[in-house]
C-alpha positions in Angstrom: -29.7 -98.2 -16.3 -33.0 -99.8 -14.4 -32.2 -103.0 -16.1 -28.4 -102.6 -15.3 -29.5 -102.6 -11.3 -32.2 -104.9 -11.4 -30.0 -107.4 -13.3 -27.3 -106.5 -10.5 -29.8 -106.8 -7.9 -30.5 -110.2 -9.1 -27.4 -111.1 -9.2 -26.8 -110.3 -5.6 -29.5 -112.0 -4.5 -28.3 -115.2 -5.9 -24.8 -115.1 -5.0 -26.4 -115.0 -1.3 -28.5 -117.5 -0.9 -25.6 -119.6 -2.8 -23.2 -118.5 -0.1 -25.7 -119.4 2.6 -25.8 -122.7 1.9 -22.3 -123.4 1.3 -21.5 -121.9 4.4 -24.0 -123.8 6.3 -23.1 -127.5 4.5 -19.6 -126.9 5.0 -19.6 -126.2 9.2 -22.4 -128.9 9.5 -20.0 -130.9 7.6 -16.5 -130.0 9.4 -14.9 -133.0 11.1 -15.9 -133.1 15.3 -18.8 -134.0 17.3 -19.9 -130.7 19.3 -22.1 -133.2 21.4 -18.8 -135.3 22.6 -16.8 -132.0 22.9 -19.2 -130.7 25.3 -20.1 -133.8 27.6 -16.2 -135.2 27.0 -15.0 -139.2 26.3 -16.8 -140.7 29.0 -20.3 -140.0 27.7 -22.7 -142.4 27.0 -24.3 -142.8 23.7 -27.7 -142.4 25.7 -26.2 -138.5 26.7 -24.4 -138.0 23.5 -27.9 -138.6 21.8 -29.9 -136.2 24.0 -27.2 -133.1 23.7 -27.7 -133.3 19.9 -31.1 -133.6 20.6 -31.0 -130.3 22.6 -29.1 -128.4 19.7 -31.4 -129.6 17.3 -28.4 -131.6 15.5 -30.5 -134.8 15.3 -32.9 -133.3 12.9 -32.4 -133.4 8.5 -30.3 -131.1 7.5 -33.0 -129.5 4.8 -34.6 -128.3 8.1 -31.7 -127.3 9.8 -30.7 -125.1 7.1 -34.4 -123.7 6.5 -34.5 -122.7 9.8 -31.0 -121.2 10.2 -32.0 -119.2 7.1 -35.5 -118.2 8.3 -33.9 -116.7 11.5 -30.9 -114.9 9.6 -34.0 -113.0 7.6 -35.1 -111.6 10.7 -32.0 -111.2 12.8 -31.6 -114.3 14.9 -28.6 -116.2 14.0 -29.3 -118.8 17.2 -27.9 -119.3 20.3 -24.3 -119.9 21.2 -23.8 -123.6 21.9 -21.9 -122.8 25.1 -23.0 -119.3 26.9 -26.5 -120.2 25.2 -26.3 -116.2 24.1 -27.7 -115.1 20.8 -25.1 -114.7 18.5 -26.7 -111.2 17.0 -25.5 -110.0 20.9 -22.2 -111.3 20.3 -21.5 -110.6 16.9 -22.9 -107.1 17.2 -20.4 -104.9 19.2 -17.6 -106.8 17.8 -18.7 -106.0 14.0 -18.3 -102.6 14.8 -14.8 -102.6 16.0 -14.0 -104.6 12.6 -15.7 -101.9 10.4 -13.6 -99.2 12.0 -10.5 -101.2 11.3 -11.3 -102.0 7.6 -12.7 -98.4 6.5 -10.2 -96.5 8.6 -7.3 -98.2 6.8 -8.8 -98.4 3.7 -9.2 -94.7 4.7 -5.4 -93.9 4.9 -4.7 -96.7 1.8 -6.6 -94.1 -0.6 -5.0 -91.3 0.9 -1.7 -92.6 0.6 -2.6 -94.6 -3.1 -3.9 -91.5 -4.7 -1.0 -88.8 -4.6 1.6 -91.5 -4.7 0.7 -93.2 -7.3 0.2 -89.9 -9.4 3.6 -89.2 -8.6 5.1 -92.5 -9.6 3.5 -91.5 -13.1 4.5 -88.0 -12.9 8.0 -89.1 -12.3 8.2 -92.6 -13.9 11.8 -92.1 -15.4 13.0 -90.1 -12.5 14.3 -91.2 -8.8 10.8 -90.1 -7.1 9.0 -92.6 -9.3 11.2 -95.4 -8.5 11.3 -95.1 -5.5 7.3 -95.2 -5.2 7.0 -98.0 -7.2 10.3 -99.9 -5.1 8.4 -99.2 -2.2 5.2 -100.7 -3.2 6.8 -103.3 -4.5 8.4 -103.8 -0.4 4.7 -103.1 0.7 3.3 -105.6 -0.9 5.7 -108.0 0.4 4.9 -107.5 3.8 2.4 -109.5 5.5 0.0 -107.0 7.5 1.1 -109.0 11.0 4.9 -108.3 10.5 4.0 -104.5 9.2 1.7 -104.1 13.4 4.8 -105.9 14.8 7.1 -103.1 12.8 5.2 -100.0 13.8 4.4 -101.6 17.6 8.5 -101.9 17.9 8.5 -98.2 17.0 5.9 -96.4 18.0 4.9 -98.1 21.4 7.8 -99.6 22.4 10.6 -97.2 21.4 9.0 -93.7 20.8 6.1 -94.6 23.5 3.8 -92.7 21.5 0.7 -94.7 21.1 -0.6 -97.7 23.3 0.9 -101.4 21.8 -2.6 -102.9 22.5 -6.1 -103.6 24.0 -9.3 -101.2 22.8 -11.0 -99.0 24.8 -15.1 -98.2 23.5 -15.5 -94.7 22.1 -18.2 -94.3 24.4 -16.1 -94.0 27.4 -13.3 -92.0 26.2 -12.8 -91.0 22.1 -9.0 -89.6 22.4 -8.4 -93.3 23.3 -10.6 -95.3 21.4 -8.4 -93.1 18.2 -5.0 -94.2 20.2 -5.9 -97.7 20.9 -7.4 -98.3 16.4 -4.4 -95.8 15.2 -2.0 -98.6 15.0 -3.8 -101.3 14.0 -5.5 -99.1 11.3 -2.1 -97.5 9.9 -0.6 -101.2 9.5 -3.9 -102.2 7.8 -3.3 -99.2 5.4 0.0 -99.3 4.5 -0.2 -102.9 3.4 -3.1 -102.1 1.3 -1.4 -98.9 -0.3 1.3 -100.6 -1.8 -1.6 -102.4 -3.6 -3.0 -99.3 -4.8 -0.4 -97.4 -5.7 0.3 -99.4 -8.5 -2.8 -99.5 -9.8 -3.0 -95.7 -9.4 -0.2 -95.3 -11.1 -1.1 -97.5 -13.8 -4.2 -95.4 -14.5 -2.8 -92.3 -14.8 -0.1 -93.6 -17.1 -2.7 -94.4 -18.9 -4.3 -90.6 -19.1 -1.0 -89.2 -20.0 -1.1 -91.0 -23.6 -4.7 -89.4 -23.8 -5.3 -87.0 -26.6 -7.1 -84.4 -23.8 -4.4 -84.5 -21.5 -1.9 -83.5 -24.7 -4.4 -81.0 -25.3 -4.4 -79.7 -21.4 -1.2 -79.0 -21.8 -1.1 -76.8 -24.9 -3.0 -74.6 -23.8 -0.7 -73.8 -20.6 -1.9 -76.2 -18.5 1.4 -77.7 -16.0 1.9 -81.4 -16.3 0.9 -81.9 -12.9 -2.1 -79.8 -13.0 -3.4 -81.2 -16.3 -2.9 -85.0 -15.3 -5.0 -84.2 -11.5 -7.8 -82.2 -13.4 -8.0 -85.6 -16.5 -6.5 -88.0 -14.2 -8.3 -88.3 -11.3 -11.9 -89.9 -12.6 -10.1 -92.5 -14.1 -8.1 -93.7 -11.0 -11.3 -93.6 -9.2 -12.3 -95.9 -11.6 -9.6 -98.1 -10.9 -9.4 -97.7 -7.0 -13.7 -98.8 -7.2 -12.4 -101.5 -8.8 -9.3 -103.2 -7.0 -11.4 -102.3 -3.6 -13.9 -104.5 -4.7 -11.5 -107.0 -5.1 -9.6 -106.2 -2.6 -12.1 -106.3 0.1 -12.1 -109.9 0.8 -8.0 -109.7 1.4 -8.7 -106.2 3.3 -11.2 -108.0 5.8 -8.7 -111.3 6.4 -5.7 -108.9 7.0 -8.1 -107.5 9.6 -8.5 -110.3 11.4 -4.8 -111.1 11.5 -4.8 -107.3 13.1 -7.1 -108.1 15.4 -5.2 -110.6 16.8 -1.7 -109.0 17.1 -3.7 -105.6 18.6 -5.7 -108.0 20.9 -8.9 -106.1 19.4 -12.3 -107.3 20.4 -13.4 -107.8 16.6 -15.2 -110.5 14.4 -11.9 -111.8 14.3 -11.0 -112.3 17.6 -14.3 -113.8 18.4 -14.4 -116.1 15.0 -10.9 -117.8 16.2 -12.3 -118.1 19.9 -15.2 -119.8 18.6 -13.2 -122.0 15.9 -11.1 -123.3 19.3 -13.8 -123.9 21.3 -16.4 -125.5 18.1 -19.0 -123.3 18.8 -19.8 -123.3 14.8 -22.8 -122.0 15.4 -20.7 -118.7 15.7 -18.7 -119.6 13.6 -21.1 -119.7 11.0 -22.9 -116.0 12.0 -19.7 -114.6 11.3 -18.7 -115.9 7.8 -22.2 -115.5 6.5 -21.5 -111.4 8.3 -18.8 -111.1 6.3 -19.4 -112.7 3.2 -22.5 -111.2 3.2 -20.6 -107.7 3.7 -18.1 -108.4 0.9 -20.8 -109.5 -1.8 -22.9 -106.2 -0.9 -20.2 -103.8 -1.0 -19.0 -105.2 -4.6 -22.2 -104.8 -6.0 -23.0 -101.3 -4.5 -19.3 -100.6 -6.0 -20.8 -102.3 -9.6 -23.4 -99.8 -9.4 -21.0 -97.1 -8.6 -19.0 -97.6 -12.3 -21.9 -96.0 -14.5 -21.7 -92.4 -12.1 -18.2 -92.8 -12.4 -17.6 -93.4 -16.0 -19.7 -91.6 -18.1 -19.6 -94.0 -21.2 -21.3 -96.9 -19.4 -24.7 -94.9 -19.1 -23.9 -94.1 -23.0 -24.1 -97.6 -23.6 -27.0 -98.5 -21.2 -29.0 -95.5 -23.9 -27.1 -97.0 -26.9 
């Protein structure tokens, strides 16, 4: 098991400093001259010179990139190439908005994922478990934007239930911050849930060929009760595994969120900074989330051997 994490450790470690420098080649290497965006057309090569000068652009691109990485290490990501404010103080308030929107409808994915899905298996040859499995099939269909457009149509504009858009910081009033995310999060999480429910449902198809589950039930166990006691471990298994994969889509959908809910998230801020060139943002961001995604998936590679049993067999095998 200690070689299992340090070999996943390693691993990790890799895979970011590899992301690091692809991010950082490929936003130094994007067409545009910040330099002539800044000053305009009527600049002359004398002024052009001294702005890259200023933002350090003139310099090899070995440096640049040992110094970007030196100051992502201890927090500083630079300065924005506009406001001249660090990056960590722009990237910081909005990261948690984003993290609320990604757990909280990954959050109400599971919740809807789990019991569905068991149902769909439960009642695979009858009209309940058709209709779970049409329905995912709709789900995943549906982009995330059209599903926020959906739900703002009924729930803001029609039923007048819950505000359309804009955020308000839990700080200053929590009954509004839920109001403002509950939207935003429930179109996050349905999308996702039709994802899940079929892998759900796969899984505990699986358990229902399973000599213990046959054995469950003859001893008196009910169908039901014997495939949630057996079946439940192994769809956690399953759900680790397609939210690791998962997550990368999860986060992207959230930034399509972002903008139809006009939340103030990494996603908002990374297509503000993407029109205006400010790459330097730009490139904070990514190497946020990338970093984010690569974490998670190994914490959840980690997670396997306390969910399945047989793995730490093998690791003493």
């Amino acid at each position: 098991m200690f070689l299992r994490l340090l070999l996943r450790l390693a691993i990790l470690l890799v895979s970011l400093a590899v992301a690091s420098w692809v991010i950082f080649w490929i936003t130094q290497e994007l067409p545009g001259d910040i330099a002539r965006v800044m000053l305009g057309d009527g600049a002359s090569p004398e002024q052009l010179a001294a702005k890259r000068a200023e933002l350090g652009l003139d310099r090899p691109f070995r440096v640049q990139y040992e110094e970007w990485v030196v100051g992502v290490l201890t927090g500083d990501f630079g300065r924005s190439w506009y406001s001249k404010l660090p990056v960590v103080s722009l990237i910081a308030p909005r990261a948690a908005v984003t993290a609320f929107l990604v757990g909280g409808g990954l959050l109400v994915a599971v919740v809807i994922a789990l019991p569905l899905g068991a149902l769909a298996a439960l009642k695979r040859r009858q009209w309940p478990g058709f209709a779970v499995s049409a329905a995912s099939q709709i789900g995943m269909a549906i982009p995330a934007f059209w599903a926020g457009i959906l739900l703002v149509v009924a729930f803001a504009v029609q039923l007048r239930w819950l505000p359309a858009n804009g955020y308000v910081p839990f700080t200053r009033d929590p009954a509004a911050w839920a109001a403002h995310l509950a939207l935003p999060v429930i179109a996050l999480g349905l999308v996702q849930a039709a994802v899940l429910v079929r892998y759900v449902r796969s899984s505990f198809l699986d358990v229902l060929g399973e000599d213990y589950y046959r054995t469950a039930r003859s001893i008196g166990w009910t169908r039901g009760a014997a495939l949630w006691r057996h079946g439940v471990r192994n769809a956690a298994l399953s759900l680790v595994t397609v939210i690791g994969l998962q997550l990368a889509s999860l986060i992207v959908g959230a930034v399509v969120i972002e903008r139809v809910f006009v939340l103030p998230g990494l996603g908002s801020l990374m297509l503000d900074a993407v029109a205006g060139f400010d790459l330097i943002i730009v490139r904070g961001i990514v190497m946020v989330l990338v970093a984010t995604v690569l974490v998670i998936n190994g914490l959840i590679d980690m997670l396997y051997a306390v969910i399945d049993p047989r793995l730490r067999e093998g690791d003493r095998a």
